[in-house]
N, C-alpha and C positions, 0 to 999 in steps of 0.2 A: 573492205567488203561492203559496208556499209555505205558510201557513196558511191560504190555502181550497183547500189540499187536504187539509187534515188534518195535514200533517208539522209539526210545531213546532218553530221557529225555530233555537232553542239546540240540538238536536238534527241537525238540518242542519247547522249550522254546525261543528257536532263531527266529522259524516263527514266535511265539506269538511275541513277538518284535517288529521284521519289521513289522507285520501286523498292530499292535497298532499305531505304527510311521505314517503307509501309510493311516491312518485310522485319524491320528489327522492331517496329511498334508492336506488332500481331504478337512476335517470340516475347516482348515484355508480358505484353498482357498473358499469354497461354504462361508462365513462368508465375503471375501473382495469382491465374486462378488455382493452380496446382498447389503453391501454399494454402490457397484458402480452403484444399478441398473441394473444388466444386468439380462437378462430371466435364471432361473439354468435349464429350459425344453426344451432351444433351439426353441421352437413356441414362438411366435408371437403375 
């Protein structure tokens, strides 16, 4: 699907990557402020 529409493959595959990385970074972090107690909604 992805090369009929022009995106090529290895280049997908690359976003898909970093996005999982930046995706399991974000759940660490929401994961240490939850122990620490902090708000994850910024109110109050």
């Amino acid at each position: 699907m992805l090369q009929r529409t022009g995106v090529p493959t290895a280049a997908a595959e690359l976003l898909l990557s970093w996005m999982r990385a930046k995706v399991d970074d974000l759940c660490e972090e929401r994961e240490a402020l939850r122990k620490s107690g902090a708000s994850l909604t910024g109110r109050s």
